[in-house]
Structures are given as structure tokens and as C-alpha cells.
N, C-alpha and C positions, 0 to 999 in steps of 0.2 A: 028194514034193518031195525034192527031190536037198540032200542033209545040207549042203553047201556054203550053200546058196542060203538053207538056214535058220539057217546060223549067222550070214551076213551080214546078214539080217534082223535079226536080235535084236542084235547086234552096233552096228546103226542105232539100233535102239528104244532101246538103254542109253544111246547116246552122246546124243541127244536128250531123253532122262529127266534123263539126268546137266546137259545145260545148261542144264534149264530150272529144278532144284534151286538152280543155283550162281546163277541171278538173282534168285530168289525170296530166294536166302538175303541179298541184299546190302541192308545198312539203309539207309531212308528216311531223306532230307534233314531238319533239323526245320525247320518253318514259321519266317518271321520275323513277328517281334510285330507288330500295327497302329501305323501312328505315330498319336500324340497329336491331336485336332484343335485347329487355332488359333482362340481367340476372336475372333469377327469384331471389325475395328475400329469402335468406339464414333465417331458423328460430332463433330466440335470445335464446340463451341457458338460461337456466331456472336458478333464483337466488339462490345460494344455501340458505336456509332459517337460521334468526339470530341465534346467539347460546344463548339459555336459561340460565337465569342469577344460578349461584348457588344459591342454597338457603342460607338466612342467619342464622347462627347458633344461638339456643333459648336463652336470655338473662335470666344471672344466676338469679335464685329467691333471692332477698332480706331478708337476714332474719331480722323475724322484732326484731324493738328495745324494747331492753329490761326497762321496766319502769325507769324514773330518782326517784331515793331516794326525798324526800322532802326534803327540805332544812329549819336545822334546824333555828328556828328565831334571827335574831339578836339582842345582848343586844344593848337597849337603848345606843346613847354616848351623853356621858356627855356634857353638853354646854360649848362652849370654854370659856377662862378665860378673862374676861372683862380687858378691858386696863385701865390700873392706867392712872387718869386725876390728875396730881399736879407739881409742880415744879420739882420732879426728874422722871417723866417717861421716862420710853424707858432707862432705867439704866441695865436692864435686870435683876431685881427682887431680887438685891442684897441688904440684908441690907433696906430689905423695914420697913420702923415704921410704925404702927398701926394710922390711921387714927383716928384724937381725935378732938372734936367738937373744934372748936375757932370763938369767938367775931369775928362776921367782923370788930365791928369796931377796931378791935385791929392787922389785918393781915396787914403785912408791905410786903406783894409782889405783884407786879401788874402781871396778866394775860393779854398777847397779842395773840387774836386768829382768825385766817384768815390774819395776815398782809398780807403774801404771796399773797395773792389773789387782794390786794390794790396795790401790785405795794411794797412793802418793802421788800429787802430781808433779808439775818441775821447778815449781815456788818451794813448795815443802821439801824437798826433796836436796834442792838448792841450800835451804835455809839449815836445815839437819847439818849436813858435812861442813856447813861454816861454821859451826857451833863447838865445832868439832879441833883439839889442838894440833897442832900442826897444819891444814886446808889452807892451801893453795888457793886451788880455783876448780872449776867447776863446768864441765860440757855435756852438753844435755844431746840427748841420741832418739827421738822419736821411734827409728826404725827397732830398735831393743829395750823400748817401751822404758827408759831412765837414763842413765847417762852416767860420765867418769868422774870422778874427784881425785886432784891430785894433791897429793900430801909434802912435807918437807924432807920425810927420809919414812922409809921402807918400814919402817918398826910403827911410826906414827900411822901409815895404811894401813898397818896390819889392826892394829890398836881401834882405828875407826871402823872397820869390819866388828870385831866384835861387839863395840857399842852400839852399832846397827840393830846387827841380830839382833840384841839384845830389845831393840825399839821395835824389830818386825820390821825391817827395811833388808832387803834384800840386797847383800851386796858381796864380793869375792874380791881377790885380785884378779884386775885385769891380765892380758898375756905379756904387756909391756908398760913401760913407765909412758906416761903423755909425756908430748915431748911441747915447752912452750915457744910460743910462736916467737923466732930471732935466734930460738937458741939451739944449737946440734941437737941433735938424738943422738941414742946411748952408742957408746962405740963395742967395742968387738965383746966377743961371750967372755965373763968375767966367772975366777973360779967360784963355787961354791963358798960362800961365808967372809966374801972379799966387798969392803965394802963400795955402796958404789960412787964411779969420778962425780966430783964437785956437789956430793951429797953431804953435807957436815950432819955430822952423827948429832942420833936425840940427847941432848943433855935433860936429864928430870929438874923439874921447875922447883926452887923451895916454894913451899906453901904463903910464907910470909913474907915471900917478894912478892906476890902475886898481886898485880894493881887492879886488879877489874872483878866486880861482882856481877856474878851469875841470876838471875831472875828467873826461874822455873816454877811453872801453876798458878802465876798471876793472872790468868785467864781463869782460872777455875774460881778464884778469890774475888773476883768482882771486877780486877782492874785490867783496863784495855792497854793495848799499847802505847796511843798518846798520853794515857796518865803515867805509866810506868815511866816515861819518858819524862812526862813534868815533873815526876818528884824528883827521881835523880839531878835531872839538871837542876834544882834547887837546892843541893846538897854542895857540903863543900867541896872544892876539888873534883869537880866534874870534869871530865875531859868530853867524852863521846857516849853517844850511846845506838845501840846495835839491837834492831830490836827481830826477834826469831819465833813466825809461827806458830815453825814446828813444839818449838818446846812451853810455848803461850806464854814467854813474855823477852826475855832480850838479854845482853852483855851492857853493862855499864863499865865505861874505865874511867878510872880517876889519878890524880897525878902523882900519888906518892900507895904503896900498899896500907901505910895507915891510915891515911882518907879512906882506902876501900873498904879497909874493917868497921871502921865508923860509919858509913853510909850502909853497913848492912845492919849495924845495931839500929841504927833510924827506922830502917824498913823495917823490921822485925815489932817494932812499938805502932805501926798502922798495919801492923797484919798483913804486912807486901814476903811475899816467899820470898829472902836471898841468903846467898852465900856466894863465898868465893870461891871464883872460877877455879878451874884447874891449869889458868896458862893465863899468863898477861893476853889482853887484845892486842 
């Protein structure tokens, strides 16, 4: 064999010796571990099923009702009993006198009704128609919101009416005369312009009889009642003193009408409003 041929030979043999060394030599992978196995799942025990509601017990039958009786009808009631409209209502039904026609022009009580509503209450209101000549007396009536003033004769009521107005006091004649307590009411219808029983007709007052000074707007002037009161009583001839309100200051009477002229030249030098009245107190 030709020396070429056998080195080529052996030349192969090493090269192939040599590659099959270098696989041999190359380390093996390491195995991986087993996994774990999983415990099979356990079955879920079965729910015990809910408990069935008891039954409800059957509601007691109703027994039915028995018809309502009719009811028998009511007697009519009577209409309440109308409120006496006159000088003594709201007396509580004592000693009432029978309602008997009278002359207006012959009624000597004035009617004051709604004052309350104008701002008057039954001081002022009271105090106004005593201020007033001729006034009597004086009943107050709640339910007609003022009340009656009765006068000495029919001409003097009428007279205080208009001096009302004239103040913004609401007042008329009444439908009859008040009648005072002890003494009759009026008797039977009287003619027209006839004057009335036991009423003595208004005689006009002379001026210079007049014994009592009139005090009017003393309250506007500074001076209260108690003083309108101390001066006069310090004056000569003081008799009384009457003090009004309504008109903001009072009547003073004194014993003779020239004392009363004099007691009002007094006042007039302190700046006290007087003059004389229009009727003795």
C-alpha cells in the first residue's frame, strides 16, 4: 500500500476517534424532578335541604254583623234664644220688662256700638258721656262692643250724639229709654212730640250761673291729672274735682260761679287750659 494512502487512512481513523471522544466527553442534562401529585378532590357533602315553613293556621271566619237598628229621627231643636239688644242686656234674663213701642223722639238713651272697634274702650268711653251735660249713667255692653248712656231728657241725648260724632265716638239713639233700676219703664206709646212721663224738660243753663270749670288739653300742656287736681284744690272755693280722660284733664266745681270765673283766670296765668263748663257739676 502506497505510504500516501496509508497515512490518509489513519489520518480518518484519528479524526473520527477524536469526534467520537469529544461527544462522549460532553455532560449529560440532569433529569427534572417528578411533580407532586394532587389530591383528588374530596366530593361536597350534599345540603341538607330547607325545612318546610309550617303551615299557617286558618283564620277564624268572621261572623257577620248583625244589622244596626235604624235610628230613630231626631226631634227638631228649637232655635236658640235671640239676644236682647237694649240697655240692660247680658243682665242674665232677670227681671226682663216686656218690650213696649217708644217715640224716638221721646228716648233719652244714646246707643254706642262698635266703639271698641274705633279705638274706645269702656274707661274712655265711660268718662266721654259723663263730661257730657245732662248724663245720667252709664252701661257698658261687651256683646255690642260699647254700651248705653242715659241722659236727663231726650233733647240732652240727642245733644250728646252729636258731640260724640263730632269726637268720632260712635253713638245713636238707642230703641228705648234705659230704664233705672227701682224705677218703672216707660209706659204705653206716647204721641209724637208729647213730652215724656216724669222727664222735666232741658232748661238752658245761663252761662254766669255756671259753677264749675271745664279743663280741656291739660294733658297736652304738660299737666297730669294729680296736678290738675292740686291746683284747683288750692284755689278758692273748691268744691270737687272730676277728673276725665277722655278729654285729658277734668271738671272742677267750685261754690259760687264767681269763684269759678276766677279759678279759671288763675289757670290761664300757669298755662293750665280752662274755661267754663257748659252746666254746673
Amino acid at each position: 500500500m502506497p505510504s500516501s494512502v496509508w497515512i490518509a487512512a489513519s489520518s480518518s481513523c484519528c479524526l473520527h476517534g477524536a469526534s467520537r471522544d469529544s461527544r462522549s466527553a460532553a455532560p449529560a442534562e440532569a433529569p427534572h424532578p417528578p411533580q407532586p401529585l394532587q389530591p383528588p378532590q374530596l366530593p361536597q357533602p350534599p345540603q341538607p335541604p330547607s325545612p318546610t315553613p309550617a303551615p299557617q293556621p286558618p283564620q277564624p271566619v268572621q261572623p257577620p254583623k248583625s244589622p244596626q237598628p235604624p235610628q230613630a229621627p231626631q226631634p227638631p231643636q228649637p232655635p236658640p234664644p235671640q239676644q236682647p239688644w237694649g240697655p240692660w242686656a247680658g243682665d242674665g234674663g232677670a227681671a226682663k220688662r216686656p218690650r213696649i213701642y217708644e217715640d224716638p223722639g221721646g228716648v233719652d238713651t244714646v246707643a254706642s256700638v262698635g266703639a271698641a272697634e274705633k279705638g274706645f274702650d269702656e274707661a274712655s268711653l265711660r268718662g266721654f258721656f259723663e263730661s257730657l251735660p245732662g248724663f245720667v249713667i252709664f252701661k257698658e255692653n261687651p256683646r255690642m262692643g260699647g254700651g248705653f248712656a242715659k241722659f236727663a231728657s231726650a233733647e240732652a241725648a240727642r245733644a250728646a250724639i252729636e258731640m260724640a260724632v263730632g269726637e268720632g265716638v260712635p253713638a245713636e239713639i238707642a230703641r228705648s229709654s234705659m230704664s233705672m233700676p227701682g224705677v218703672a219703664g216707660p209706659g204705653p206709646a206716647r204721641a209724637p212730640g208729647a213730652p215724656p212721663a216724669g222727664k222735666r224738660p232741658r232748661i238752658p243753663e245761663d252761662q254766669s250761673q255756671v259753677d264749675t270749670v271745664a279743663c280741656i288739653g291739660a294733658a297736652q300742656s304738660g299737666f297730669d291729672e294729680k296736678a290738675v287736681e292740686e291746683f284747683f284744690s288750692g284755689v278758692e272755693g273748691f268744691v270737687a274735682f272730676r277728673a276725665n280722660a277722655r278729654m285729658g284733664g277734668g271738671f272742677a266745681k267750685f261754690a259760687t260761679p264767681e269763684l269759678a270765673v276766677a279759678a279759671v283766670q288763675t289757670a290761664s296765668v300757669i298755662g293750665l287750659p280752662a274755661e267754663i263748663a257748659k252746666s254746673s257739676m
